[in-house]
N, C-alpha and C positions, 0 to 999 in steps of 0.2 A: 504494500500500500504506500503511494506517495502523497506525502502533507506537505502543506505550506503552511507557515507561521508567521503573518502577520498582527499588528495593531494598533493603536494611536492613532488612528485618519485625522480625528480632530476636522472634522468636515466643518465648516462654517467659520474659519480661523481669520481674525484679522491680526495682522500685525502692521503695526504703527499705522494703523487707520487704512491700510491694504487687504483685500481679499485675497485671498488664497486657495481660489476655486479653479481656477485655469491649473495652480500646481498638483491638487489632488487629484482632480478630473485627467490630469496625462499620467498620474499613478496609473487609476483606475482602466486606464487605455491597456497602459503596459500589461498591466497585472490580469487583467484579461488574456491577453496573447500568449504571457508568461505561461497561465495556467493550462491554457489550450496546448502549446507544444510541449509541456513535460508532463501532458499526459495525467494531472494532478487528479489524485481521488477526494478529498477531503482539504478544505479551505478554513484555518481557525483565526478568528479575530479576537483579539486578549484585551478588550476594551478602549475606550474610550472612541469612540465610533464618532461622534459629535465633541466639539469643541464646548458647546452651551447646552445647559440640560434644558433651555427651552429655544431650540434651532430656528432660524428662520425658514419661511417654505420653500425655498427655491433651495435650501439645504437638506431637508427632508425629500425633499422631491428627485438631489442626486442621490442619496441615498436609494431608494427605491429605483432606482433608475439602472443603478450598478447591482442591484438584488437581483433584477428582472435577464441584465445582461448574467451573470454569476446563473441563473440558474437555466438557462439555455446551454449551459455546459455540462447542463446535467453530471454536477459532480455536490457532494454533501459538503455544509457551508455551515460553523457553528458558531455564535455572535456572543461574546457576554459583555455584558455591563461595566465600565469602568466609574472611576470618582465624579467622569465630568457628565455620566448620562443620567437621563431620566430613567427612571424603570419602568414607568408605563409608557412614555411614547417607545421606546426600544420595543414590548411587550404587544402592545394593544393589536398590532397584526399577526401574531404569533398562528394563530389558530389557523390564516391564510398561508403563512409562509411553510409551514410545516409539510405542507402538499405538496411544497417545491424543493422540500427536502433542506430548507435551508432553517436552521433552531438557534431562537434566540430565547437566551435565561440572562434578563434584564437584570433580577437582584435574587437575594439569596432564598431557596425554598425550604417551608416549614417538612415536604417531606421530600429528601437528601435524594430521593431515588429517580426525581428528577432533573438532578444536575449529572446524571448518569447517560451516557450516549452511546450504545455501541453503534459500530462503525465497521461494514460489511466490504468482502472484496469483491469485484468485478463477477468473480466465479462462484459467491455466495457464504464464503466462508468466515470467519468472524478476522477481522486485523486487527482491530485494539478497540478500547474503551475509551472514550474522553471524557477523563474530570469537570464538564462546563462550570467551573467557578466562577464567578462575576466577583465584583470589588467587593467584599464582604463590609459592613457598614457597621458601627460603633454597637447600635441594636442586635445585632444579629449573632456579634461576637460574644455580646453579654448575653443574650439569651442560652447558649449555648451552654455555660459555664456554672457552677455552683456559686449559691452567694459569697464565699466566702474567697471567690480568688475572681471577683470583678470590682473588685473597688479599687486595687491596682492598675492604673489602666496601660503600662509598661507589659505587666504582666500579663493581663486580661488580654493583649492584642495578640503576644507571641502566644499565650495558650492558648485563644478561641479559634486563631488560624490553623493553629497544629492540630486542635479536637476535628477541624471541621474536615482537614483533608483524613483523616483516620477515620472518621467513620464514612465517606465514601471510599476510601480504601478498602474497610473492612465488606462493607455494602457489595463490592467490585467482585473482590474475590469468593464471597458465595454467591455469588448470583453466574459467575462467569467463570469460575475457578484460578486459580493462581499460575497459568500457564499464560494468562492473554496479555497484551502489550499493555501500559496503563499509560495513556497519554491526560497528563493533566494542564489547566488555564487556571490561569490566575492573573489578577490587577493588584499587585502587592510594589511596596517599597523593599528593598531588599539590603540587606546591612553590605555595606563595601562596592555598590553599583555607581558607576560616572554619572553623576545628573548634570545636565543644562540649566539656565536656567526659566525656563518655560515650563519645570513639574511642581505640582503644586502639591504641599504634605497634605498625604491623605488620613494617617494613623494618629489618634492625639498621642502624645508619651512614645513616640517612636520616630524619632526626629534622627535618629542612626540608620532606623530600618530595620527588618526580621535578620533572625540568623537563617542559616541555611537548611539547617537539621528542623523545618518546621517542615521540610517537605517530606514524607515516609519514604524507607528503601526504597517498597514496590512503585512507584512511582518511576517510568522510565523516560521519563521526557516532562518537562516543566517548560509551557508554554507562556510565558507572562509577558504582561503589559505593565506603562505606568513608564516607565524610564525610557528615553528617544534615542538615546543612543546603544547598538546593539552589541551584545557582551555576553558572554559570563558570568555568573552568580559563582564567588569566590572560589572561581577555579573549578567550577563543577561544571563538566563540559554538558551537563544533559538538562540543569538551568540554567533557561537564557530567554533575556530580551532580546525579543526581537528590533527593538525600537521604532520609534514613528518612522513612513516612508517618504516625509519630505523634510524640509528644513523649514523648523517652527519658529525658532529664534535664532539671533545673531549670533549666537553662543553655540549653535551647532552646526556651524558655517566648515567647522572642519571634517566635520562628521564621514564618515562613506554609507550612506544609508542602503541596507539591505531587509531580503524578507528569507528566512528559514527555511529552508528546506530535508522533509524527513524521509525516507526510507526506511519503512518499517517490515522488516522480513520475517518479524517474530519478539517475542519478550527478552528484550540484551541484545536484540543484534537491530539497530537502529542505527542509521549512516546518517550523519549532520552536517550537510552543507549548505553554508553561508550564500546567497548571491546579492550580487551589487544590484539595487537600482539604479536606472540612468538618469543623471542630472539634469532637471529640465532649465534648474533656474542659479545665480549664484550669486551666495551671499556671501558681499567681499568687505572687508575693515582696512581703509585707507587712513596709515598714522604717520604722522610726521607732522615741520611746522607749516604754517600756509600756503608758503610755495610749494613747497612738495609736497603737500597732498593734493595740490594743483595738477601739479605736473603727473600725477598719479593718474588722475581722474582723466586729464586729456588724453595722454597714454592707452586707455584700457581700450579691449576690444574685445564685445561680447559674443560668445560663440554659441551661446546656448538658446534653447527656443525662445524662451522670455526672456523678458529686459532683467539684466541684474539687478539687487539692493544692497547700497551700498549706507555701510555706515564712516563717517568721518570722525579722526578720532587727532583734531589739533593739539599740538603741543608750543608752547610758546616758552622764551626765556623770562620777562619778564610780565606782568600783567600791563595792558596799552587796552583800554577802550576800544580804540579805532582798530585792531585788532577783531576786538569783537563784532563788531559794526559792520567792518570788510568782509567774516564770512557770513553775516545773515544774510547780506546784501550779495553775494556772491549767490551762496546757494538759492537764494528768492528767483535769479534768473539763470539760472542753470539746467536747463533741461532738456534732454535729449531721448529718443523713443529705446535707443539700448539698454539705458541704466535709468532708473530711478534714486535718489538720497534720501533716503530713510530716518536718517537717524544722525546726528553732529554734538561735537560735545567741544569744546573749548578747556583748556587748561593752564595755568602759570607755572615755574617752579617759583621758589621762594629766592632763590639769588637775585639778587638788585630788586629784589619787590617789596614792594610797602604791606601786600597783600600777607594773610594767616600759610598755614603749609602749604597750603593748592586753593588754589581759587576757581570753582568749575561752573561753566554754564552751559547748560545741556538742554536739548530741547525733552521732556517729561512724554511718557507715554502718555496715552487718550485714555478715560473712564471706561472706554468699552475693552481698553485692556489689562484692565486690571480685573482679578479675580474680585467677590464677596469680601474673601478673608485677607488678601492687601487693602481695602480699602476700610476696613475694621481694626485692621493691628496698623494702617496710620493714623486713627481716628482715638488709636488705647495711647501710640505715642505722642500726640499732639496734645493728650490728656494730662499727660506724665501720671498716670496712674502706678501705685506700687506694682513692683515683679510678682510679688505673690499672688496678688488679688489678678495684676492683666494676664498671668498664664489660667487661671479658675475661670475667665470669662472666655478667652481664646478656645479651652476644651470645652467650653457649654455653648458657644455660638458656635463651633465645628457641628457639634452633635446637632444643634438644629439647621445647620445648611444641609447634610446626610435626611434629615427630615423632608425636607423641602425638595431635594432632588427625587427622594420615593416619590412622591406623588403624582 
């Protein structure tokens, strides 16, 4: 049986006030084609499908659009729920999409034996079982748990995720016995993963991340989402992010983004290779002082389908005004159909300046880029609110954003 492992589409993404629909929609081209010439049985996506857990429609509408092309390939397609989805818009077609063989388990179920998938070969024979785990939510984990080990919520997180993959574990292997391959999904933070910074903490009191030992032996493939750049989970070649398939932020400008690929011939003999996707667009960081990031930007020649985004990243010797002046005024009439400038930031050192250690004027992301909880924990710091009391309200406004997204 051959799987691909993707996740993070993050469909509906703006950065710095730009759409990002042109870039997923040429994913979505590729990954079509992809899937068609390797022959692909089985398609898993490890959350975060949508960028906003309430999408706009011409976002929901690519989505189904790519559901519709995915299932003319007549290959099984399995969708969970990440941090940034709703569970019921993911959910609410479920009953229709099921016919087309494509299953989406939006958030976590009260009974386990439906996050349980097997997963049939060509010639009818069983290949493996898929864990569909969705992001498991602060509720779900403390439900799981006795009272007396959820008041920890460090604790409450690494055990309610380790209870939950053991009992579809256990669920797994009576129902299907301990020969079949056991491929599991998951939207987890992972202790020692490279993040960008475009991942938003999903776990209260796990600001490190899980260890590795929450995933059980039988477990032979750990398909996860949540982290964009694609990796290993410390060194264990069989957990791994896949990472998002395009570039979400400027911080992932060096990335090589790819989607997984599995070969599964039986329980332990799983072949994992990595492929590249192809770049559509590129995100470039031009630094130096004014001149030179001048002469950078005349310089550049885009080769790629879309106009590049470019961020400027000036560096000056001493603080000058008319400095700053020159590049607002520069970049205000600077515009060319190859590159777009995204993003500029100005800076002084402190030699020969009047100015504190650095003096930075940066232009500020847009409201629609900042998450809930950025624009709550600037709202705790502009309060100067004690440490104690703003991490007590950070993990109870968490808990009701995970509210808010169920619904």
């Amino acid at each position: 049986m051959k799987i691909v492992h993707t996740a993070d589409w993050h469909i509906g993404k703006i950065l710095h006030r730009h759409d990002l629909t042109e870039d997923i929609s040429l994913f979505f081209d590729w990954m079509i084609q992809f899937l068609l010439e390797q022959k692909v049985d089985l398609l898993l996506v490890s959350g975060d499908v949508f960028d906003l857990a309430n999408p706009a429609n011409k976002d929901v509408a690519l989505y189904y659009k790519t559901l519709l092309r995915l299932s003319a390939l007549r290959i099984k397609v399995i969708i969970t729920g990440g941090n940034h989805d709703s569970i019921s818009l993911l959910e609410a077609p479920a009953g229709l999409l099921n016919t087309l063989d494509i299953h989406v388990i939006g958030g976590a179920k009260e009974d386990i034996s439906e996050e349980i998938i097997p997963c049939y070969n060509p010639d009818g024979s069983l290949g493996c079982v898929v864990l569909a785990v969705p992001f498991l939510r602060d509720k779900d984990l403390r439900a799981s748990l006795p009272a007396d080990q959820a008041y920890d919520k460090t604790k409450m997180t690494e055990a309610g995720v380790r209870y939950h993959y053991e009992k579809l574990v256990n669920h797994c292997i009576s129902t299907y016995g301990d020969e079949v391959a056991i491929i599991a999904m998951g939207h987890l933070m992972m202790k020692g993963a490279v993040t960008s910074d475009s991942e938003r903490e999903i776990h209260v009191g796990n600001l490190d991340g899980l260890v590795a030992d929450i995933v059980p032996d039988s477990i032979d493939y750990m398909a996860l989402g949540h982290i964009h750049k694609p990796q290993k989970v410390q060194n264990h070649a069989h957990i791994r992010y896949s990472g998002s398939p395009i570039f979400l932020d400027f911080s992932e400008r060096n990335y090589e983004k790819k989607v997984i690929v599995l070969n599964v011939k039986g329980k332990k003999d799983i072949q994992i290779v990595p492929s590249k996707i192809p770049v559509s667009r590129d995100m470039l960081r031009f630094s130096g002082d004014l001149e030179s990031v001048k002469t950078q930007l005349n310089n550049f020649k885009n080769e790629k389908q879309l106009c590049a985004f470019i961020e400027l990243d000036v560096v000056e010797d001493s603080f000058n005004i008319l400095k700053v002046q020159e590049l607002e005024e520069w970049r205000e009439k600077t515009n060319s159909d190859t590159y777009k400038i995204l993003k500029s930031r100005i800076s002084f050192s402190t030699e020969g300046s009047n100015t504190s250690t650095n003096s930075f004027i940066a232009i500020n992301k847009s409201i629609n880029e900042l998450s809930p909880l950025d624009i709550f924990r600037q709202k705790l710091d502009e309060s100067k609110i004690d440490t104690e009391i703003s991490t007590s309200l950070t993990e109870a406004y968490m808990v009701l954003l995970e509210e808010l997204n169920h619904l």
